[in-house]
N, C-alpha and C positions, 0 to 999 in steps of 0.2 A: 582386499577389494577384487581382486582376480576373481574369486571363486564367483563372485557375484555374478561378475558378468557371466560366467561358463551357466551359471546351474541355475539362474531365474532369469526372470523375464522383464525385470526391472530394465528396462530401455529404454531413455524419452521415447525414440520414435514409434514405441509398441504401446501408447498411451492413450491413442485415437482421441487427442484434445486438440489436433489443431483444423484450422478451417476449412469447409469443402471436403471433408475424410468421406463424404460416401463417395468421391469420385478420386481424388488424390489422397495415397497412401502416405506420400513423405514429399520431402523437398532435401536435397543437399547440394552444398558446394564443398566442390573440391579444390584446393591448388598446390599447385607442383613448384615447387623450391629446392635450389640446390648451393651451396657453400660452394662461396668464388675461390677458394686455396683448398678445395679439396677434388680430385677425379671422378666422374658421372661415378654412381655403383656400381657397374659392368669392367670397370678397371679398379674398384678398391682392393687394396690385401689388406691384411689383418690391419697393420698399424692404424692406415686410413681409417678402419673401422672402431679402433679403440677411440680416436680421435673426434670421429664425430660422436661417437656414444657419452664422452667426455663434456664436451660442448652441451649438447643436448642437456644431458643432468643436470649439469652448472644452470644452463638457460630456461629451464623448465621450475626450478628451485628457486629464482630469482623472487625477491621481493612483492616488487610489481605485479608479474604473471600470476603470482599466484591470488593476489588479493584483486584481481579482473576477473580472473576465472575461475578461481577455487584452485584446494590442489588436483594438481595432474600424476597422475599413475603411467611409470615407467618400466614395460617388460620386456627384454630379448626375447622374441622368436628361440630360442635354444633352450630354454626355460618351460617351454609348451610342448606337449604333444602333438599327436596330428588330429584326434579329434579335438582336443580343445583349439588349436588351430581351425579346424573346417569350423567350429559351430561361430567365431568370430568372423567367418566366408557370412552364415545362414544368417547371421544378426546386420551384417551390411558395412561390418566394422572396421575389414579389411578384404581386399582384394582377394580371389583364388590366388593368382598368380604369387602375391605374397606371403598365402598360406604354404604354399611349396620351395619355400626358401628356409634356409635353417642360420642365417646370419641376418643381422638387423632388428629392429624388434617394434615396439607399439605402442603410443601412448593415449590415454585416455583422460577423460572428466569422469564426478563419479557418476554422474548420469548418462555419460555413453554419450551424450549429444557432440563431444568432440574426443574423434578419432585419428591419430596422426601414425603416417605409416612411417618408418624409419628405413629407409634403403629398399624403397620397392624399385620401382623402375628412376625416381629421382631419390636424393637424399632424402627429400621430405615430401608426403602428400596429405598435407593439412584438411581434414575433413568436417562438414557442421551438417549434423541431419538434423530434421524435425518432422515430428508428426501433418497431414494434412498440407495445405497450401502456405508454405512458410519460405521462400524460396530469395525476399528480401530481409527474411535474420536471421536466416543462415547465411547469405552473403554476408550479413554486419558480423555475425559471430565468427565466423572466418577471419575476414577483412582486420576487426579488432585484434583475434589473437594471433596472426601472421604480425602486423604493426608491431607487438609485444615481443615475440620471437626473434625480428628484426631489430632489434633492440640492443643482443649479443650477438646474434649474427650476422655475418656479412656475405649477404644473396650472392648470386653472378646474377648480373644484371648487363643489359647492354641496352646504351640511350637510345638507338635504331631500333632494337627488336625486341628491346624488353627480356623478360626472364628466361633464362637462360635453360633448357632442359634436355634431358638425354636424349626423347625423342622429337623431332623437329614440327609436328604435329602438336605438341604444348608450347611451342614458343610465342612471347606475347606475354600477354594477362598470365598464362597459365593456368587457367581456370576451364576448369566443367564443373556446369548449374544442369543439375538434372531432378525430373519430378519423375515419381512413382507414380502411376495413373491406373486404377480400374474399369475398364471402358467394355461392360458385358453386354449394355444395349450398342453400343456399336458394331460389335461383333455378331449379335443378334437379327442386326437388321440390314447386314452386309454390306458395311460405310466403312468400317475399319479400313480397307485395304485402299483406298480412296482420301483418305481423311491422312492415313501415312504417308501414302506418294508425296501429299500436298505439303508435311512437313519438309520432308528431303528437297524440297522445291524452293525452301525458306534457311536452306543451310543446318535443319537440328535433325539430328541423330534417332533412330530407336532402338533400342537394345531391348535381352529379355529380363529376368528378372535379377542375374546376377551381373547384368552389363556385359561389355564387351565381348561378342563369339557365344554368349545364350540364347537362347529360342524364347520367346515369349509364352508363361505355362497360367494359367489360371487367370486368364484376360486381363494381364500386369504387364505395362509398357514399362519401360523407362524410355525417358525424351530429355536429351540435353544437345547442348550446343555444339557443333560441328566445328570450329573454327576460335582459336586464340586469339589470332593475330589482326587487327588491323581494326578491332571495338576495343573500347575501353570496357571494365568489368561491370561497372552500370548499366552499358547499353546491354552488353548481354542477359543479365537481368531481368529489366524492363522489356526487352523483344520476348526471352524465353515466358515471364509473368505474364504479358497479353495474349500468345500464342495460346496457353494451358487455360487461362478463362475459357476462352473461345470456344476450347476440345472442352471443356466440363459443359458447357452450356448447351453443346451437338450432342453429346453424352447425356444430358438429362432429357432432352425432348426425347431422342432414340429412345429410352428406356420406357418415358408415359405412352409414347405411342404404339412401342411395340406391346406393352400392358394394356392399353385401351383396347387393342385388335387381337389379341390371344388372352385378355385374362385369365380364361381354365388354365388354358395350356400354361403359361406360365408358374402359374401359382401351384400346378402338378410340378411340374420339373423341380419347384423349390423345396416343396413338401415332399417330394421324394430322395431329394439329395439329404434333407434333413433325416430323413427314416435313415439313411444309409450311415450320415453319421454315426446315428444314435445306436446302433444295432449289429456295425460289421464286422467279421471277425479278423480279416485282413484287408490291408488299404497300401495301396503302393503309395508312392508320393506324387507322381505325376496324376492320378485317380482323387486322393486328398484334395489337391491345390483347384483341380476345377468343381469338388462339390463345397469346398468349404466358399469358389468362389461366386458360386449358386446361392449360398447362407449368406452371405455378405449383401450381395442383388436383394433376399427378402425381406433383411431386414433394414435396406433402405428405402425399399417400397413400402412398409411398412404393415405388409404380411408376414415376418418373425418380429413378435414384439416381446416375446418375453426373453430373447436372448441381448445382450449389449456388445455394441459394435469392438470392444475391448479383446472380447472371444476373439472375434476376424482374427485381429494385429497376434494374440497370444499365439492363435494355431499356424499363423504363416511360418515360426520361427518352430514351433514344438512338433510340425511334422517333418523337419528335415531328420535324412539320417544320422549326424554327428550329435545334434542334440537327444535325438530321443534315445541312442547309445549311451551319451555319458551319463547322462540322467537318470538311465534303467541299471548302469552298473554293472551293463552288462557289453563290454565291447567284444569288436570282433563276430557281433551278430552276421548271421547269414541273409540274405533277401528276405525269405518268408520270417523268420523273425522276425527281424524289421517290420515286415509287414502287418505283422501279430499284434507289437508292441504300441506302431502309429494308431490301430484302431483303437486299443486299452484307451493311448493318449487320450486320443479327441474325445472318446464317449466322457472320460474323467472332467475334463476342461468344459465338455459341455452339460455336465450335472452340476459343477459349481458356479 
């Protein structure tokens, strides 16, 4: 099953079947759990670590779990590489920060829609993506397989503050709900920066595209919640679900209106980021991410019609560097290579 996830593109969330995908790319929640008889990660040694790996196995094999969720697929980190590590960075499926750990490891569904980190920053960061506006089943997909996990094991919990975690910033719920959003006419029509302030003004977060400490590249927010402590995991939820309508519905008038008052210009920028696609002999990635995010904008205006929104999701993941490495077979590339290899990419993806 490994190999799956490394070398295709087989991802729920790269499926662009869920609702609202011209303006949200995904929805996921996460939550942070840690075993009340065992020490945050940052104090485990080895034994600790045989011990929750142990747990885990047993707990993930269990009966129940698996007939709720299918089986789950269990890897050490030590077992991966470092590209195959970063390209589970480029799919969403674990954190940078826990690609550069070499203890701990990963578990999955076979469809990738649940992703559970083992010893990142808590013993456990229980993950549910989906494609599009899904943002209350992925909390139930969470919520359900966290129940089932709680089942053999025994959380730190405290009845004041709730769950218990490494950093004091997840205590509570322990949960971050955050959407993927593409927001090109906002940026177009210079509301973005206006529109963000007004989050942070409401308690939610924006990161870039790989969270925490990224810059936002190919007009790709993330927006989740600020704050653990003191909503239950509903409210946050239902606040974060009303807020992202609101930003998709400013997002869609932005887009008609900037297209009613520039349609050449527009429809030029699209049709030429298209040529450049179709045509270039090297593409960085940061150059990639804003013209494929140009292809994404036409064919939701529905000036690209013979391409499907599918393309978008495939190439967000097939121009990062660790993918289009392992996949070309050729690691250890140099920048222009790379460069060489991501144009091959897209032009291929966009003939088929």
């Amino acid at each position: 099953m490994l190999k799956d996830f490394v070398t295709t593109l087989n991802t729920k969330w790269l499926d662009a079947s869920g609702p609202h995908t011209d303006v949200v790319i995904s929805s996921r929640v996460r939550l942070a759990r840690n075993l009340k008889d065992l020490p945050f990660p940052h104090l485990m040694n080895e034994e600790h670590d045989n011990q929750l790996i142990e747990k885990l196995r047993t707990t993930i094999d269990s009966q129940n779990l698996v007939k709720k969720t299918g089986p789950l697929e269990f890897t050490l980190l030590k077992e991966l590489n470092s590209l195959e590590k970063r390209i589970l960075v480029e799919k969403h499926l674990i954190s940078p920060e826990h690609a550069g750990s070499s203890s701990g490891g990963v578990i999955f569904s076979k469809d990738q829609s649940i992703s559970i980190m083992v010893k990142e920053e808590d013993h456990l960061r229980i993950q549910c993506i989906l494609p599009g506006l899904q943002i209350t089943d992925s909390y139930n997909m969470a919520n359900t397989l966290d129940d089932l996990l709680e089942e053999n094991l025994d959380y730190a919990f405290h009845e004041r503050y709730g769950y218990l975690t490494a950093c004091p910033t997840n205590v509570g719920t322990g949960m971050r709900a955050s959407v993927m959003m593409h927001l090109p006419g906002l940026v177009l029509t210079k509301q973005v920066n206006k529109v963000l302030t007004a989050l942070s003004q409401v308690g939610l977060v924006v990161r870039g595209i790989y969270g925490e400490g990224t810059e936002p590249l190919g007009n790709l927010f993330q927006i989740s919640n600020g704050t653990t402590i003191g909503r239950s995991e509903e409210e946050v939820v239902t606040n974060l679900s009303s807020v992202i309508k609101q930003i998709i519905d400013q997002e869609r008038v932005a887009r008609e209106r900037f297209y009613n008052g520039n349609k050449l210009h527009l429809e030029d920028k699209i049709m030429r980021a298209k040529g450049i696609l179709e045509n270039a002999k090297l593409m960085d990635s940061d150059e990639a991410l804003k013209l494929i995010s140009a292809l994404k904008l036409g064919i939701d205006l529905g000036i690209i019609e013979a391409i499907n929104l599918k393309v978008y999701y495939n190439l967000l993941v097939a121009i990062q560097p660790a993918y289009l490495q392992y996949t070309s077979g050729q690691r250890g590339m140099g920048p222009e290579e790379r460069d060489k290899k991501r144009a091959e990419i897209i032009k291929e993806i966009l003939r088929k």
